[in-house]
Phi, psi and omega in degrees: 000123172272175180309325173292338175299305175298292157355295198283327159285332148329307205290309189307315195357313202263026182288126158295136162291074180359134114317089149270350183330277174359316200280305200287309180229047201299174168261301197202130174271108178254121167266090221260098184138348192320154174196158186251083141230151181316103181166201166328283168328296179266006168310285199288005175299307173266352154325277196310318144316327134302346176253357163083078166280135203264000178274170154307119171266078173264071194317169206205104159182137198262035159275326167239151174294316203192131210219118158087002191080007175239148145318121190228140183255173145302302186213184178292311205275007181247335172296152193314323198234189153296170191214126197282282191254120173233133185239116177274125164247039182250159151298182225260307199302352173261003187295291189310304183301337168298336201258302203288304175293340167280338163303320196290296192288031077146070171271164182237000178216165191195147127251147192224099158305334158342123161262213160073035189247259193263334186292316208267001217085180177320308184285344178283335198250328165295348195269338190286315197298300186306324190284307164306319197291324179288323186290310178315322172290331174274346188044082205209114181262114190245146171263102188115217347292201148078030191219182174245019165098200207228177152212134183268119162265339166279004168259336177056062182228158184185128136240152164201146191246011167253148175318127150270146196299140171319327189261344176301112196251163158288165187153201227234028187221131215220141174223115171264124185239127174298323196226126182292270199003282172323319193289324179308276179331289206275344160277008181250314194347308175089002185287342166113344173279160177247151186267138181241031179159117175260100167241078171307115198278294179079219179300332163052084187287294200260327211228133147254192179279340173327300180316313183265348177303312189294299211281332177306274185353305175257056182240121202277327170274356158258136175250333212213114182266115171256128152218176169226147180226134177273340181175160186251130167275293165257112174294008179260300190277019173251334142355283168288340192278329150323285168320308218270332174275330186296287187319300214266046190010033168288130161293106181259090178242150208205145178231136157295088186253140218104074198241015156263345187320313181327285198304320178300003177224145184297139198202154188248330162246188176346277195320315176312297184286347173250325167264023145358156181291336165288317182286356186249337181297219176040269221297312158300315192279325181277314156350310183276344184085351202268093163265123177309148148227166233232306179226168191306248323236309151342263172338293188293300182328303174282351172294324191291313173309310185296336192278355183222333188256154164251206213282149168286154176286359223215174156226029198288093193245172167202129178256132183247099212259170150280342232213171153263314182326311196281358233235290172306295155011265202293027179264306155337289201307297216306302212267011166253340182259027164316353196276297202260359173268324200066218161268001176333310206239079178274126166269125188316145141267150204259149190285190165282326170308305179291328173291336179287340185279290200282316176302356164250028186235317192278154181287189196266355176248034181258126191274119185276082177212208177220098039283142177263114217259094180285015167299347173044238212267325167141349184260087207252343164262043144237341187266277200003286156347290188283347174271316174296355182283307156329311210259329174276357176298317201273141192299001197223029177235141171243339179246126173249121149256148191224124196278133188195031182328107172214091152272174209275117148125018181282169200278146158000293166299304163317305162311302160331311198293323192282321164271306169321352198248336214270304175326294195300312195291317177305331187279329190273341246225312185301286188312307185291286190083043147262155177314110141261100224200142193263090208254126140269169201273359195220122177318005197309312176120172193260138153002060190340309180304331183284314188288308153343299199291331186280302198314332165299326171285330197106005181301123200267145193246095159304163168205155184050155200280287171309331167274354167288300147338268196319325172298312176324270191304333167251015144260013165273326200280310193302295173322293160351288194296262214322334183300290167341293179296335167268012171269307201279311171069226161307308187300007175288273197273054212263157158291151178303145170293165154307121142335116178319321189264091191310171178310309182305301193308321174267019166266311180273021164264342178322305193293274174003299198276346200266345059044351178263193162273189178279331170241147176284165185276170175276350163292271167009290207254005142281357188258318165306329144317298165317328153307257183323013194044066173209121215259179183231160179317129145329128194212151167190160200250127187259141179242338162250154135002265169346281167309347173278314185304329194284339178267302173324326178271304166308354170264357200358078146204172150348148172216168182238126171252132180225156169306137164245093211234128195270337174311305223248064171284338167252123161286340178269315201306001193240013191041061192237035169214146157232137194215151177081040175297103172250156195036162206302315189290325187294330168285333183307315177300317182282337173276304170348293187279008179245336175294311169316310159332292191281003171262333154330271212274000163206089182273008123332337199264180195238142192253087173262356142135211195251142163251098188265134192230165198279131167272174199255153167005157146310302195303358190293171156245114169302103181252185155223154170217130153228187168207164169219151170288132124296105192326327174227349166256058176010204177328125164219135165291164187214156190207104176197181170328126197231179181101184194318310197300339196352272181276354160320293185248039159028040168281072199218154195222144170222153183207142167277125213289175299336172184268098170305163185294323159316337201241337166292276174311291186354267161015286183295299182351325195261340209229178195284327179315320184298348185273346176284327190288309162280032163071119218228120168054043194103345195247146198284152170323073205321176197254090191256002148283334156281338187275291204321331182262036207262305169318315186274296200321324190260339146324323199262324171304315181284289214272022154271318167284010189299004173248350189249357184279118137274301175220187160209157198251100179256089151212112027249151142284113182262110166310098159347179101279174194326132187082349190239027152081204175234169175199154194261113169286329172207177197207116194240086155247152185221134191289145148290000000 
């Protein structure tokens, strides 16, 4: 975890744990709108009545006597008892006065289905503010507005205002949903889970998810936590509520949506266009154990995987197929969804025992690797069995997936076929006690007799091949964070190290940045680097030709001539670099054309002349290291493949700043650049204990400047070899 994670919980220290109990597990339900007309009103009359709620039901409208087999009031302030839960079913002007009466008989909880709030403009978001401002003054756990409610199902409580589905069971997987549509969707699914809580979030005046995530966390009937979230009100208490499914071995999976924010913003250095706003969400989440998933189908599919199979020790899989077709497939998938699997999803290798073991279950013209096509001869319920008896032997499979198509209306035989298959994986899954899971290629839903027979075991029955995938990789990632967390334990969350840059120094580069332009010049944000120990080339600034020959021949090696422009922030897009330049005409010459370049291509901007620079080693390695603010989890570093290629080829890693020295290699470790760095085809090793520590240094710069930096751009950094450090070749910083 890095330090800014702890940091962003250190903020939490004083988050209270909602009382949803009111909400969640009420005494008594007041329905303030009830009605026996089609809608809402008599909606949740009957959710409550399908679930057989064993509290007091007060539907509340004064047209009627009696709604539903209840007793119906005039107000809030005419029922008999107390009221836990008032669930308002009026239009939104009518909300705040429903809530001043559930304060008055003293509820402690409230939801509002109402839209026309925070959703609607201004006048919409004041009405929002006020409604929110009064609960909080009332100590009022408000749900929404602008949802469809919450449901207990182990509690058999609900307000909610759409019909529940018939197939809707109590279980062990609980889902906070932003947008009712979606919540509406994943209680209809139909998918075999069972639920022990449905929370549609809505607008979320008062109660986020953050809120049901932390109380689910200490919910004894939940084992597995789902959402989908539209956006974080507080990224500090989403933080703690995370941390608190993490402590409490709850699995917290999510899909996220806003993954275009990237292409909408706009960014002025690299580190902008590779740290999106999206790209630091991934970097939290996985920092937190919190696994992304891309879509509901996505979702449901790892809640079924997380709710049964366990965690694997490894990321070693071996997929057991019918076909070379289905072979191919995933072979497409692993290697078209490399971007969101990474390495989470290692296909195993298999030893020699073992291949010598399946060629000999299998004919001889059956091709032996992984994925494995066990179809042998056609009789695959005697291989199938037997391979799999095999794939659990081997020392390098921690994951079994088994290829299995059974929809719902196949023929007899098929089912036969389909429980043997069904058998087999359990009986290997029990003996080894490795992940085992039975996935089809196609979502159709599954054989009721089949899906029974895996559910008597625990077999978790998967459906469509990529989302099968995507579950697989995010419970080897998951396996990972918990392996991490019983090693590390506390230092997992340590408070930030100290800053490389004492107080006095960083108050005055503070005056110093406030005192600039909006982007430093690249001496500017190399003297600032240099604050932070981490140096730079011999440089010095030519205002003629001339004096550039004149500088060049005194460093007397190769040089790099580059524009020096406050204006000019990419020096190659104006062709304002040239680099590994020797003797005097030649240098005369290269300023002449790179001054002419940046006057070209921006002729407005101020020319302050040439930088002639030492060039570094041959033998270097090009990286890049930044940082960006993130509007709401703040300063994060970036770390990947630098030079011109940056963002072509989106080799980057992010983390939030500051960095431990640990999470600094984690890093180099993840992206291609590390393989260069450990000496790639002949080329000698870089000095990778200094670029880590170059990485927590410039990590620690964005988060001491973080009001006064938006980013800054080190590319390239060039990696030494081994013992002769790093040296920052160019400096991009830009003010907030």
């Amino acid at each position: 975890m890095t330090d800014q994670l702890a940091d962003l919980t250190a903020q939490s220290t004083n988050f209270a744990m909602p009382d949803l109990r009111p909400l969640l597990a009420p005494r008594a339900i007041a329905v303030v709108g009830a009605s026996d007309r089609p809608g809402a009103g008599s909606l949740v009359l009957e959710n409550l009545r399908r679930l057989d709620f064993a509290g007091a039901v007060y539907p509340v409208n004064p047209k009627y006597t009696e709604l539903h087999g209840w007793r119906c009031y005039p107000s809030l302030r005419d029922l008999p008892g107390p009221v836990d839960c008032v669930a308002i079913l009026l239009g939104y002007q009518r909300v705040l006065p429903a809530l001043q009466e559930a304060a008055a008989v003293g509820a402690r909880a409230a939801w509002a289905l109402a839209s026309g709030f925070g959703e609607a403009g201004p006048a919409g978001e004041k009405l929002q503010a006020e409604a929110a401002a009064f609960c909080r003054a009332n100590d009022i756990a408000l749900v929404g507005p602008n949802c469809i409610g919450v449901v207990n199902l182990h509690a058999r409580a609900a307000a909610y205002s759409v019909a529940l589905p018939p197939t809707i069971q109590p279980g062990r997987v609980a889902a906070v949903v932003q947008s009712g549509a979606v919540c509406l969707g994943i209680a209809n699914a139909n998918r075999g889970l069972g639920f022990s809580a449905l929370i549609s979030s809505g607008n979320e005046a008062v109660l986020e998810n953050a809120d049901y995530i932390a109380w689910l966390a200490d919910d004894p009937q939940t084992a597995v936590i789902i959402a989908f979230i539209e956006g974080f009100k507080n990224p500090a208490r989403f933080v703690w509520a995370a941390r608190r499914a993490a402590a409490a071995g709850k699995p917290l999976l999510v899909v996220k949506v806003g993954r275009s924010a990237v292409a909408q913003r706009a960014a002025l250095a690299h580190t902008g266009s590779l740290a999106g706003a999206d790209a630091v969400h991934d970097a939290v989440f996985r920092e937190l154990g919190v696994v992304r998933l891309n879509t509901l189908d996505e979702l449901l599919e790892a809640a079924e995987l997380f709710l049964k199979a366990p965690l694997p020790k490894g990321r070693g899989t071996a997929i057991l197929t019918l076909s070379g077709g289905q072979i191919g497939l995933i072979g497409d998938l692993l290697e078209g969804d490399a971007h969101r699997w990474g390495a989470d999803l290692r296909l195993a290798e298999l030893s020699s025992a073992g291949r010598q073991a399946l060629a000999a279950i299998l004919p001889p013209y059956s091709a032996i690797a992984n994925p494995l096509d066990a179809w042998g001869s056609g009789d695959f319920e005697a291989t199938y069995p037997a391979c799999l008896e095999v794939l659990a032997r081997e020392p390098d499979v921690d994951v079994i997936a088994v290829s299995r198509d059974s929809p719902p209306g196949i023929a007899e035989r098929e089912i036969a076929q389909s429980n043997v298959v069904v058998d087999a994986a359990a009986r290997v899954a029990a003996a080894s006690g490795k992940t085992v899971a039975v996935f089809a290629n196609v979502s159709t839903g599954i054989e009721p007799r089949v899906k029974a027979r895996a559910d008597a075991v625990g077999l978790p029955l998967l459906q469509g091949t990529r989302e099968s995938l995507a579950a697989i990789a995010g419970l080897i990632r998951y396996a990972e964070f918990r392996a991490q967390l019983a090693e590390r334990g506390r230092a997992l969350f340590a408070e930030p190290a100290a800053s490389p840059v004492s107080a006095d120094r960083l108050a005055a580069l503070k005056r110093e940045l406030a005192a600039s332009s909006h982007s430093l010049t690249e001496s500017q944000g190399k003297r600032l680097l240099a604050a932070y120990g981490i140096r730079a080339p011999q440089e010095a600034l030519a205002s003629s030709a001339d004096e550039a020959a004149r500088l060049a021949a005194a460093l007397g090696r190769p040089v790099a001539l580059k524009i020096a422009s406050p204006d000019i922030l990419h020096k190659t897009e104006a062709q304002g670099v040239l680099l590994n330049i020797t003797g005097a005409e030649a240098v005369r010459d290269g300023y002449q054309r790179i001054v002419q370049s940046a006057r070209r291509h921006s002729p407005q901007a101020r020319i302050d002349g040439v930088l002639v620079q030492e060039m570094a080693p041959a033998e270097a390695v090009e990286v890049i290291v930044g940082a960006t603010v993130d509007p709401q989890f703040g300063p994060v570093v970036v770390f990947g493949m630098g030079g011109i290629l940056v963002e072509l080829l989106h080799d980057a890693v992010l983390r939030l700043a500051p960095v431990s020295l640990a999470s600094a290699m984690e890093m180099i470790a993840a992206t291609r650049a590390g393989r260069l760095l450990t000496g790639f085809r002949g080329r000698p090793p870089a000095d990778i204990a200094a670029l880590a520590d170059a990485i927590v240094r410039i990590s620690y710069l964005a988060h001491d400047l973080r009001h006064e930096v938006a980013a800054v751009d080190v590319n390239p950094l060039m990696a030494l070899p081994a013992g002769q450090g790093v040296m920052a070749v160019d400096a991009l910083v830009v003010r907030r």
